[in-house]
N, CA, C and O atoms as a DFTB+ gen file, in Angstrom:
568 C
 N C O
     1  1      -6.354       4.953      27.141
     2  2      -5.961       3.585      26.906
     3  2      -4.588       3.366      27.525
     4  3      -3.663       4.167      27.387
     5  1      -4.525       2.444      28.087
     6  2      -3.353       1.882      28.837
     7  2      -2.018       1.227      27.387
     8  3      -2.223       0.460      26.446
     9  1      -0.649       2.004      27.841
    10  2       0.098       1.882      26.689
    11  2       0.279       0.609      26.810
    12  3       0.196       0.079      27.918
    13  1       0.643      -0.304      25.354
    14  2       0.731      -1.646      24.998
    15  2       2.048      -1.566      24.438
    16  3       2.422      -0.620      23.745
    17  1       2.936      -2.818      24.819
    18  2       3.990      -2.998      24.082
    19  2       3.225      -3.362      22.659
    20  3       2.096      -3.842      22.560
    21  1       4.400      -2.905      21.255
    22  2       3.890      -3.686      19.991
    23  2       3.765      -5.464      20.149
    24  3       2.926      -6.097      19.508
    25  1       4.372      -5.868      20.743
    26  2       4.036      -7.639      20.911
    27  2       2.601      -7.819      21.143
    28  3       1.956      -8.681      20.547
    29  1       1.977      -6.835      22.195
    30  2       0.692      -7.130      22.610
    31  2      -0.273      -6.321      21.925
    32  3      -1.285      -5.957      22.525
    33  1      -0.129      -6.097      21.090
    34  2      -0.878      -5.162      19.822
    35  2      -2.450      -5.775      19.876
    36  3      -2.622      -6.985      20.021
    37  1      -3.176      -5.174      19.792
    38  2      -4.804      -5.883      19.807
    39  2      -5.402      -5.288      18.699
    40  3      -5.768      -4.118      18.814
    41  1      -5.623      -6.069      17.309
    42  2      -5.845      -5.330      16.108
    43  2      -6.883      -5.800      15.772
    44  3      -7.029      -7.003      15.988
    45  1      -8.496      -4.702      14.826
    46  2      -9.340      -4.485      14.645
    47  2      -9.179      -4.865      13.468
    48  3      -8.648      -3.894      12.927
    49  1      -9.329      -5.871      12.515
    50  2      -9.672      -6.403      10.973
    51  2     -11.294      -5.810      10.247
    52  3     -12.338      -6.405      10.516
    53  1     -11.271      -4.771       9.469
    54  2     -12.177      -4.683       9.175
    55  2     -12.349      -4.405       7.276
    56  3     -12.021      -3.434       6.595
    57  1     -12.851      -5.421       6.978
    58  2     -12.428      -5.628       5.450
    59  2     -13.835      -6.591       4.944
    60  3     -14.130      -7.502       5.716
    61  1     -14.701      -6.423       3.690
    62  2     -15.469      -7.142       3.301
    63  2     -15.011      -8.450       2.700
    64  3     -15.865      -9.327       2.571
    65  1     -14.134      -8.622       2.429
    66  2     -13.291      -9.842       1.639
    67  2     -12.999     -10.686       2.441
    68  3     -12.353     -10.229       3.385
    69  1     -13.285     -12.220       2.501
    70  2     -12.718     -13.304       3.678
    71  2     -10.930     -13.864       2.968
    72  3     -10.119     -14.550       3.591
    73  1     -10.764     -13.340       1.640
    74  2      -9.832     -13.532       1.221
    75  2      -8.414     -12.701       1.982
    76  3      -7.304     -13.101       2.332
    77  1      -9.168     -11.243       2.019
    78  2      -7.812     -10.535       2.336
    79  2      -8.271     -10.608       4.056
    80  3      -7.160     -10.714       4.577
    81  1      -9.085     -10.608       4.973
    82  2      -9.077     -11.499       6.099
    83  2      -7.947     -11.761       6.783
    84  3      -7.164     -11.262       7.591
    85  1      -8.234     -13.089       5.922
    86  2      -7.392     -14.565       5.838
    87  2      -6.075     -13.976       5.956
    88  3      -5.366     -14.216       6.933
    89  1      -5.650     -13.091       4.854
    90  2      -4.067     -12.917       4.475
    91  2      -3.555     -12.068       5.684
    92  3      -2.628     -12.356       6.441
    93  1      -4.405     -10.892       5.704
    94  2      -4.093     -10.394       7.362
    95  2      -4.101     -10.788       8.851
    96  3      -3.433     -10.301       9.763
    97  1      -5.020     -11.792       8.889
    98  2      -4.341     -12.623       9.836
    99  2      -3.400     -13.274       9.923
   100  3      -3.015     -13.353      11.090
   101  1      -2.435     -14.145       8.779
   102  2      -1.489     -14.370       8.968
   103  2      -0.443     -13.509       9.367
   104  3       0.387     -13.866      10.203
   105  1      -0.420     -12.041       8.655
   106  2       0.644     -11.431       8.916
   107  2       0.715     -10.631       9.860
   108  3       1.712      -9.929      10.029
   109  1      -0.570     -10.588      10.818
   110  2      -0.685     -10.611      11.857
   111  2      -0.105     -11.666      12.854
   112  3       0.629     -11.418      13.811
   113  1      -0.494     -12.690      12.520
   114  2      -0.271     -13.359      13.428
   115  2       0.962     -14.167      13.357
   116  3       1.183     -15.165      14.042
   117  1       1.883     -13.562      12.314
   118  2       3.158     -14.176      12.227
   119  2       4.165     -12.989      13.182
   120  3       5.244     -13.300      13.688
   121  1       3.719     -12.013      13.250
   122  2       4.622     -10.952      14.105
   123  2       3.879     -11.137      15.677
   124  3       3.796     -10.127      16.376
   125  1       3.346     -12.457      16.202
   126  2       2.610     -12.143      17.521
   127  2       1.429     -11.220      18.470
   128  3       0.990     -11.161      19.618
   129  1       1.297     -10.687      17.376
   130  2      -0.231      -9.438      17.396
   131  2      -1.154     -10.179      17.372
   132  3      -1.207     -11.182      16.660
   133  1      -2.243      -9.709      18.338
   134  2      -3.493     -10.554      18.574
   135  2      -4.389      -9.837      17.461
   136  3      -4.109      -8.780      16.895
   137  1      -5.408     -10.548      17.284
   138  2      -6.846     -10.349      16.157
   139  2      -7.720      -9.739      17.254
   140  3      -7.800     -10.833      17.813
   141  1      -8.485      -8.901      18.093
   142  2      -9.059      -8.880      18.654
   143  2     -10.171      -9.300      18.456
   144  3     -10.738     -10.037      19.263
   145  1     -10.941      -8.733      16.828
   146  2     -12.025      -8.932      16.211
   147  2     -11.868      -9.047      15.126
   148  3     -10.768      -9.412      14.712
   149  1     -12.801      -8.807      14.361
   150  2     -13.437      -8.714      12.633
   151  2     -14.510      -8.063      12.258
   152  3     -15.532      -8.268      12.912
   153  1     -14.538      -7.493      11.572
   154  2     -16.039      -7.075      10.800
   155  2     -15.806      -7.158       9.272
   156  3     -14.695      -7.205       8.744
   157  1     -17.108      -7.172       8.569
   158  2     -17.117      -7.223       7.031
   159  2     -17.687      -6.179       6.842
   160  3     -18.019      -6.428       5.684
   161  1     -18.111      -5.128       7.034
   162  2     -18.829      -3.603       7.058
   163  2     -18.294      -2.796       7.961
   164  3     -17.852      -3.071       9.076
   165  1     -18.381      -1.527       7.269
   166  2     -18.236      -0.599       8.032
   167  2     -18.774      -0.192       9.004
   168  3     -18.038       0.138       9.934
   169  1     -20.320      -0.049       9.177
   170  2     -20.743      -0.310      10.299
   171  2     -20.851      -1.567      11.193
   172  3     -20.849      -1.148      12.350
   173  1     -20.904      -2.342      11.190
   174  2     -20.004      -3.501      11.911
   175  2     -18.655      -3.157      12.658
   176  3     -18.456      -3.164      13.873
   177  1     -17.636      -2.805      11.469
   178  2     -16.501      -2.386      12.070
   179  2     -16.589      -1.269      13.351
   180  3     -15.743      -1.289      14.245
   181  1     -17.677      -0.320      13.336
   182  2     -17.143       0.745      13.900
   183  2     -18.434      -0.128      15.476
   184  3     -18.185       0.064      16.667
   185  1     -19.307      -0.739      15.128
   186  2     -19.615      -1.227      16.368
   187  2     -18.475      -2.426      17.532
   188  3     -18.410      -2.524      18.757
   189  1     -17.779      -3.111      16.462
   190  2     -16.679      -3.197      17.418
   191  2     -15.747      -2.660      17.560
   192  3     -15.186      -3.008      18.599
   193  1     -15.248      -1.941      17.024
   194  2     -14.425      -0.647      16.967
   195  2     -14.772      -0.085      18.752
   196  3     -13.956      -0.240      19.661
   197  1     -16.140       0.561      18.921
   198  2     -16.814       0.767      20.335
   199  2     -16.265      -0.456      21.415
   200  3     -15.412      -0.385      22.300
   201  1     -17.115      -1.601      20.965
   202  2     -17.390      -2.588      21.784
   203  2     -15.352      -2.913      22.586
   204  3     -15.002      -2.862      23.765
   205  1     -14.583      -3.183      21.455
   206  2     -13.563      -3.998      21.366
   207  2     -12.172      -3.431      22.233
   208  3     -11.310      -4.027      22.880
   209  1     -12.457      -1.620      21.831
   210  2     -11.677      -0.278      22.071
   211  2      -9.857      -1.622      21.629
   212  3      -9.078      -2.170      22.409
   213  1      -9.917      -1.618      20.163
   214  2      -8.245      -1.987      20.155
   215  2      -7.309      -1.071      19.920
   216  3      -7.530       0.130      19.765
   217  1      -6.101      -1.681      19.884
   218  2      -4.831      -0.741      19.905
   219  2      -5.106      -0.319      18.274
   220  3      -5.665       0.772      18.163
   221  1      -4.867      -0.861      17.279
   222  2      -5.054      -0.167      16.158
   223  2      -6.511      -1.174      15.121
   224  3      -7.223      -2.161      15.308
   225  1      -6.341      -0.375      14.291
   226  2      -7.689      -1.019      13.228
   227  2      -6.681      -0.724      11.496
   228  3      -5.990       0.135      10.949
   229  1      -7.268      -2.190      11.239
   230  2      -6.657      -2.131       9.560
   231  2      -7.937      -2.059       9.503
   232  3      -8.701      -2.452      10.384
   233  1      -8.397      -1.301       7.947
   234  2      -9.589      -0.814       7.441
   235  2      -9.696      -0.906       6.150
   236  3      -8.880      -0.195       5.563
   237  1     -10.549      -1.647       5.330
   238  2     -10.618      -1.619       3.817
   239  2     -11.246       0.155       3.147
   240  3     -11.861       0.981       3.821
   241  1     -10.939       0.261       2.053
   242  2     -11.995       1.770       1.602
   243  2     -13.062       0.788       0.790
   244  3     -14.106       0.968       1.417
   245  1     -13.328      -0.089      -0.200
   246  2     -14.214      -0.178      -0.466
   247  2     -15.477      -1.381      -0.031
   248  3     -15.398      -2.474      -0.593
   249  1     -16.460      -1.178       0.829
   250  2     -17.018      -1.828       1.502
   251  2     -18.736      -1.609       1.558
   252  3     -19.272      -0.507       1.445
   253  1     -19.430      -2.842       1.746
   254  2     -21.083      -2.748       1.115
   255  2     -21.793      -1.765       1.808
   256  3     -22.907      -1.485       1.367
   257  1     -21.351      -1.135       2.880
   258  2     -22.336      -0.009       3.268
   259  2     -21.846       1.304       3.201
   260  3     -22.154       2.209       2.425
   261  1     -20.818       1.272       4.379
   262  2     -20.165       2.772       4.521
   263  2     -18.820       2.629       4.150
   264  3     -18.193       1.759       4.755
   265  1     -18.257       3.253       3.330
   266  2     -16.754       3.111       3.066
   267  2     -16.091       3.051       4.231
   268  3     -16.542       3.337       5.340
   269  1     -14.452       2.480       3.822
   270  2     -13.625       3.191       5.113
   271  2     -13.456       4.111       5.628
   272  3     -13.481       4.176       6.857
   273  1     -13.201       5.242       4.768
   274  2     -13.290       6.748       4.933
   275  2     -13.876       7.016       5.909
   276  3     -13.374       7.332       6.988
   277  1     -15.395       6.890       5.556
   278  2     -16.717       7.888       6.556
   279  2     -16.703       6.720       8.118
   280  3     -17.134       7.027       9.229
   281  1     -16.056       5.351       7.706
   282  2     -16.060       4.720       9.329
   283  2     -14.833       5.216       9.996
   284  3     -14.854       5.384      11.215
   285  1     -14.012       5.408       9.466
   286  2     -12.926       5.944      10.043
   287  2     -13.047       7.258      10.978
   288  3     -12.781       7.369      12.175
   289  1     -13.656       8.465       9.825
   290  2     -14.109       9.175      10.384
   291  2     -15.062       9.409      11.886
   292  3     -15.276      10.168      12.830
   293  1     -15.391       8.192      11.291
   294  2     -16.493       7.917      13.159
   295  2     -15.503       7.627      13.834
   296  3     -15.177       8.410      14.727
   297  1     -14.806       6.536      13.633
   298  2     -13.915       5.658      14.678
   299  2     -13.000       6.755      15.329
   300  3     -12.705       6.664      16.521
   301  1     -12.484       7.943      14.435
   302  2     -11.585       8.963      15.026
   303  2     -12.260       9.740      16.062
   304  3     -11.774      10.082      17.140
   305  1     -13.626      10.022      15.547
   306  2     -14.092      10.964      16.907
   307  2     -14.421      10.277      17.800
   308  3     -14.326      10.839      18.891
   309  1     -14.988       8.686      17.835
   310  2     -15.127       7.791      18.994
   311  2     -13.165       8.062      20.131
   312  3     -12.809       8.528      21.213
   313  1     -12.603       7.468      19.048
   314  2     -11.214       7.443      19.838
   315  2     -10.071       8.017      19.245
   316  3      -9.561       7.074      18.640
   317  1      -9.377       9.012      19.069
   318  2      -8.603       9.875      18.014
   319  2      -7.006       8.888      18.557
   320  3      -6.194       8.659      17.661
   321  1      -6.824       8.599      19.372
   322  2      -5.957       8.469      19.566
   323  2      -5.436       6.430      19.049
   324  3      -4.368       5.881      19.321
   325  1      -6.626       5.818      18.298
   326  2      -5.679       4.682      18.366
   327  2      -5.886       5.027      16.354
   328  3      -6.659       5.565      15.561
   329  1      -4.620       4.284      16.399
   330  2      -4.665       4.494      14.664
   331  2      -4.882       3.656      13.735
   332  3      -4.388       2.543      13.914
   333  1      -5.444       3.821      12.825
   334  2      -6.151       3.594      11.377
   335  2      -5.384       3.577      10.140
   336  3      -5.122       4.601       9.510
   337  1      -4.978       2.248       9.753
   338  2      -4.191       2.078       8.734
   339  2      -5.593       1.435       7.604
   340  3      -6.138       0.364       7.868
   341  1      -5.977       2.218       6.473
   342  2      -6.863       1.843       5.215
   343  2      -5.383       1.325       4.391
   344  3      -4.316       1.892       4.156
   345  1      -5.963      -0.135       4.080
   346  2      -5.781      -1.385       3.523
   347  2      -6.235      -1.779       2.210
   348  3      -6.655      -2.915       1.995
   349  1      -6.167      -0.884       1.327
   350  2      -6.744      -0.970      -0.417
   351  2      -6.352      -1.368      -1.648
   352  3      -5.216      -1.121      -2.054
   353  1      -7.379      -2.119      -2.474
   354  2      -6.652      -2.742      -3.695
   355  2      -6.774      -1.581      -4.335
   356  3      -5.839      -1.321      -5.092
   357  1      -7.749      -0.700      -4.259
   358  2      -8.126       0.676      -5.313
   359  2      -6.719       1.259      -5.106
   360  3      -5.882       1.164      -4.208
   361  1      -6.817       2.228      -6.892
   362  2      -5.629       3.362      -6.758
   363  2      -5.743       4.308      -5.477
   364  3      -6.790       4.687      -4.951
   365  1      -4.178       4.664      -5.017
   366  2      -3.832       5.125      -3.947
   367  2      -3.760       6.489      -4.132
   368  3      -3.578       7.244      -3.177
   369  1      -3.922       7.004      -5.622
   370  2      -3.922       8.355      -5.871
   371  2      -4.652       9.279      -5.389
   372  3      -5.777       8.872      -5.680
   373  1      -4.788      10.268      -4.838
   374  2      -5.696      11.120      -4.480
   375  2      -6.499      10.761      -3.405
   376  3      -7.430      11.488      -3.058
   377  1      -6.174       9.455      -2.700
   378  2      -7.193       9.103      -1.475
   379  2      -6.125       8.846      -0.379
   380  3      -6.526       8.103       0.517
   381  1      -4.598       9.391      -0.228
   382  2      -4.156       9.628       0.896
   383  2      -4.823      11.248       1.712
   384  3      -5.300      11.522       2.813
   385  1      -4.619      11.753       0.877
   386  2      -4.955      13.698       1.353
   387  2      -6.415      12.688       2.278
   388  3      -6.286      12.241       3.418
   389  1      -7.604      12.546       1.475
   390  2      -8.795      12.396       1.943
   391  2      -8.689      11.222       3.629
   392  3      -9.491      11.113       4.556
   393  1      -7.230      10.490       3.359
   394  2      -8.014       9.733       4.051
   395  2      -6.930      10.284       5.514
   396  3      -7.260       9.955       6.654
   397  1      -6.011      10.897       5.329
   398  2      -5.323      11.158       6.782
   399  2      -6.633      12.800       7.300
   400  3      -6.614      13.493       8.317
   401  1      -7.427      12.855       6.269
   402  2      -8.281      14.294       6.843
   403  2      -9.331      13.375       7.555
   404  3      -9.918      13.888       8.508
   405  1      -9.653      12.050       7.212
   406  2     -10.198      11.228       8.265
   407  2      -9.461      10.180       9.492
   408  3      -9.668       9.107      10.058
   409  1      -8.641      11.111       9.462
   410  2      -7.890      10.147      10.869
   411  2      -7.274       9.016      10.591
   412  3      -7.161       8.273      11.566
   413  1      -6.661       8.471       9.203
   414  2      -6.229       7.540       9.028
   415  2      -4.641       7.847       9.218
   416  3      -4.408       9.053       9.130
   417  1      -3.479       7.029       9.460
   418  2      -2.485       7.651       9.684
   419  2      -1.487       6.755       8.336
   420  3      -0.595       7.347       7.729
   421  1      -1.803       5.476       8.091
   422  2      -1.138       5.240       6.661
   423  2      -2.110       5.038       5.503
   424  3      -3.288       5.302       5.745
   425  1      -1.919       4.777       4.762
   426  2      -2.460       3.866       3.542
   427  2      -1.215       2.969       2.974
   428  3       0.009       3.097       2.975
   429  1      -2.036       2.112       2.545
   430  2      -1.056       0.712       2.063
   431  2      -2.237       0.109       0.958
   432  3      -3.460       0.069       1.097
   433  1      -1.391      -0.336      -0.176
   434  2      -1.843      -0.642      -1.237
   435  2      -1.962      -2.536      -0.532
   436  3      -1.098      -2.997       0.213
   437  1      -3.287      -3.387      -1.034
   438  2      -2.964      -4.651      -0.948
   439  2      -2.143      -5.292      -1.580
   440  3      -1.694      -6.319      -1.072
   441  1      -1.736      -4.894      -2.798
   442  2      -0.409      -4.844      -3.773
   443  2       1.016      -5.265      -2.902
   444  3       1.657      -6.316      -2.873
   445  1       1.155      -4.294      -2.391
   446  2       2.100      -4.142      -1.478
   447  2       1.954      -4.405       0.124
   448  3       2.327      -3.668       1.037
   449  1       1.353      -5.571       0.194
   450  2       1.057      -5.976       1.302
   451  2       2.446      -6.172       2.216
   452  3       2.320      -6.313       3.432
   453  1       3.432      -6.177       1.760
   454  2       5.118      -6.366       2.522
   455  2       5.007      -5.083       3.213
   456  3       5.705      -5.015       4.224
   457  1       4.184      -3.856       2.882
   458  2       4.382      -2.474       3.672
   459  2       3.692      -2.276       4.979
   460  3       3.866      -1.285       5.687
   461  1       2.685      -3.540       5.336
   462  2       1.346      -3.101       6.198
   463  2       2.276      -3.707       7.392
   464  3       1.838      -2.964       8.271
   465  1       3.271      -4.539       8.094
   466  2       4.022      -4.468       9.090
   467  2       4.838      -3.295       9.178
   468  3       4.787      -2.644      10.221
   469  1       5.506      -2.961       8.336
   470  2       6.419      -1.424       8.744
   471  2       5.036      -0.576       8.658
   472  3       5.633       0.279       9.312
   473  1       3.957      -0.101       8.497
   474  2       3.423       1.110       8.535
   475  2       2.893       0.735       9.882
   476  3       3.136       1.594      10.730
   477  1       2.130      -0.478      10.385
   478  2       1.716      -0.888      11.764
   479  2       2.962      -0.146      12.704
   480  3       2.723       0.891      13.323
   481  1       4.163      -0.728      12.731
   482  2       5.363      -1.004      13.562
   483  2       5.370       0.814      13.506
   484  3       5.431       1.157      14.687
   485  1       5.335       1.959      12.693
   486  2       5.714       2.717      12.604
   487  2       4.207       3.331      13.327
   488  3       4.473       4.130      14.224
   489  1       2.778       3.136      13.134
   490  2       1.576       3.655      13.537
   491  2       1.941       3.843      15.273
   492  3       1.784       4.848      15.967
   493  1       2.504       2.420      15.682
   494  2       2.395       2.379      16.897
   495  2       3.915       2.995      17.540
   496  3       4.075       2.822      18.749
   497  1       4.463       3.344      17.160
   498  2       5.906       4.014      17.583
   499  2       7.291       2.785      17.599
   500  3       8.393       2.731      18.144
   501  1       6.634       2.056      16.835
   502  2       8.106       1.008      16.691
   503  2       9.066       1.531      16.217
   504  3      10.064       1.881      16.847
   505  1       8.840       1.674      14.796
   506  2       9.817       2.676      13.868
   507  2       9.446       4.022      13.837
   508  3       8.510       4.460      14.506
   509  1      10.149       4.710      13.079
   510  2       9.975       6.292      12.961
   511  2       9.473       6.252      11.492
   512  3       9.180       5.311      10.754
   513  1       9.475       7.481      11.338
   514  2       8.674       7.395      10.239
   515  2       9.554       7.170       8.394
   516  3       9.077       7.152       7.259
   517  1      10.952       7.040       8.922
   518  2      12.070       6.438       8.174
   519  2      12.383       4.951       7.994
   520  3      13.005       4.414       7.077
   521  1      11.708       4.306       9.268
   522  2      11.622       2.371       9.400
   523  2      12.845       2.244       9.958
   524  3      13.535       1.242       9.768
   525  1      13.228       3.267      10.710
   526  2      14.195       2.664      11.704
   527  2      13.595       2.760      13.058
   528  3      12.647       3.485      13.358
   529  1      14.208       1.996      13.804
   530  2      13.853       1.920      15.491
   531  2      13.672       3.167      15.964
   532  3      14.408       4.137      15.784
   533  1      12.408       3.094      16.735
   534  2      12.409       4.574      17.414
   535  2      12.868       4.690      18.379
   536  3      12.733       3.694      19.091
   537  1      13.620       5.825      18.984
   538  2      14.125       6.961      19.703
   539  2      13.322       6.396      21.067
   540  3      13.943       5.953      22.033
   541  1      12.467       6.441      21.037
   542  2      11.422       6.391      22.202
   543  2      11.741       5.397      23.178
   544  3      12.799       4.800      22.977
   545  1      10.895       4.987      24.466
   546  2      11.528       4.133      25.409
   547  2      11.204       3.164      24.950
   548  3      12.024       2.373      25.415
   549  1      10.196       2.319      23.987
   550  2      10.081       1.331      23.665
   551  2       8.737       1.518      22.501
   552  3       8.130       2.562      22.266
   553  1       8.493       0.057      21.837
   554  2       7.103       0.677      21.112
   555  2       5.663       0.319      21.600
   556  3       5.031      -0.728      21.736
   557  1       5.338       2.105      21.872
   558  2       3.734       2.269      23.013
   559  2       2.572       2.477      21.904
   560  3       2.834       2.880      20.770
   561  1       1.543       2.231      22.247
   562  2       0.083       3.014      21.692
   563  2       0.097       3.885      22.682
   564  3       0.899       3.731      23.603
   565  1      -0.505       4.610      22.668
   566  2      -0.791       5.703      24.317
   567  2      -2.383       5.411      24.068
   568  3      -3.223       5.870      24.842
């Protein structure tokens, strides 16, 4: 994949809820990041996931067919390299271990929806993993 500045971010929405959607597109689209797509399933998601190839994917865990988890898991061996932030109202306890062993690189509570721009900004090399500016020549996906 050809590196993207974070401005030109091309992000994968994949969540059964048109409620939380909705809310992620705004805060998407208040930092200038494009929506590339949507899905409401996991399999859905991971067919545009294929089809769409974006810079990153927000991902719900609980969803009517295949969780996030096991799509993630696909989506990592399709493309390991763009990253997977799971986006959950469920407790966060015990489903980070599970979900970075599926290629996810944050978790973020919907609770705390103020965290899903710094964990993006930090997925893609904006910040470090402290939320300060990174070191790097600028912020890339590779």
């Amino acid at each position: 994949m050809q590196a993207t500045m974070a401005k030109d971010l091309r992000i994968l929405i994949v969540d059964d809820s048109e409620t939380t959607r909705r809310i992620l597109r705004a805060i998407i689209r208040s930092r200038e990041w494009t929506i590339c797509g949507e899905a409401e399933s996991g399999r859905s998601g991971i067919r545009q996931f294929q089809k769409l190839k974006p810079d990153l994917v927000l991902i719900d865990l609980a969803m009517p067919d295949i969780n996030g988890i096991e799509a993630a898991k696909r989506m990592s061996v399709l493309n390991p390299k763009t990253p997977l932030i799971l986006f959950t109202i469920l407790d966060l306890e015990g489903i980070e271990k599970v979900a970075h062993e599926a290629g996810i690189c944050a978790v973020v509570s919907k609770a705390q929806a103020w965290d899903l721009v710094k964990s993006i900004e930090t997925a893609v090399g904006y910040l470090d993993n402290n939320g300060e500016p990174s070191a790097t020549s600028g912020p890339q996906v590779q």
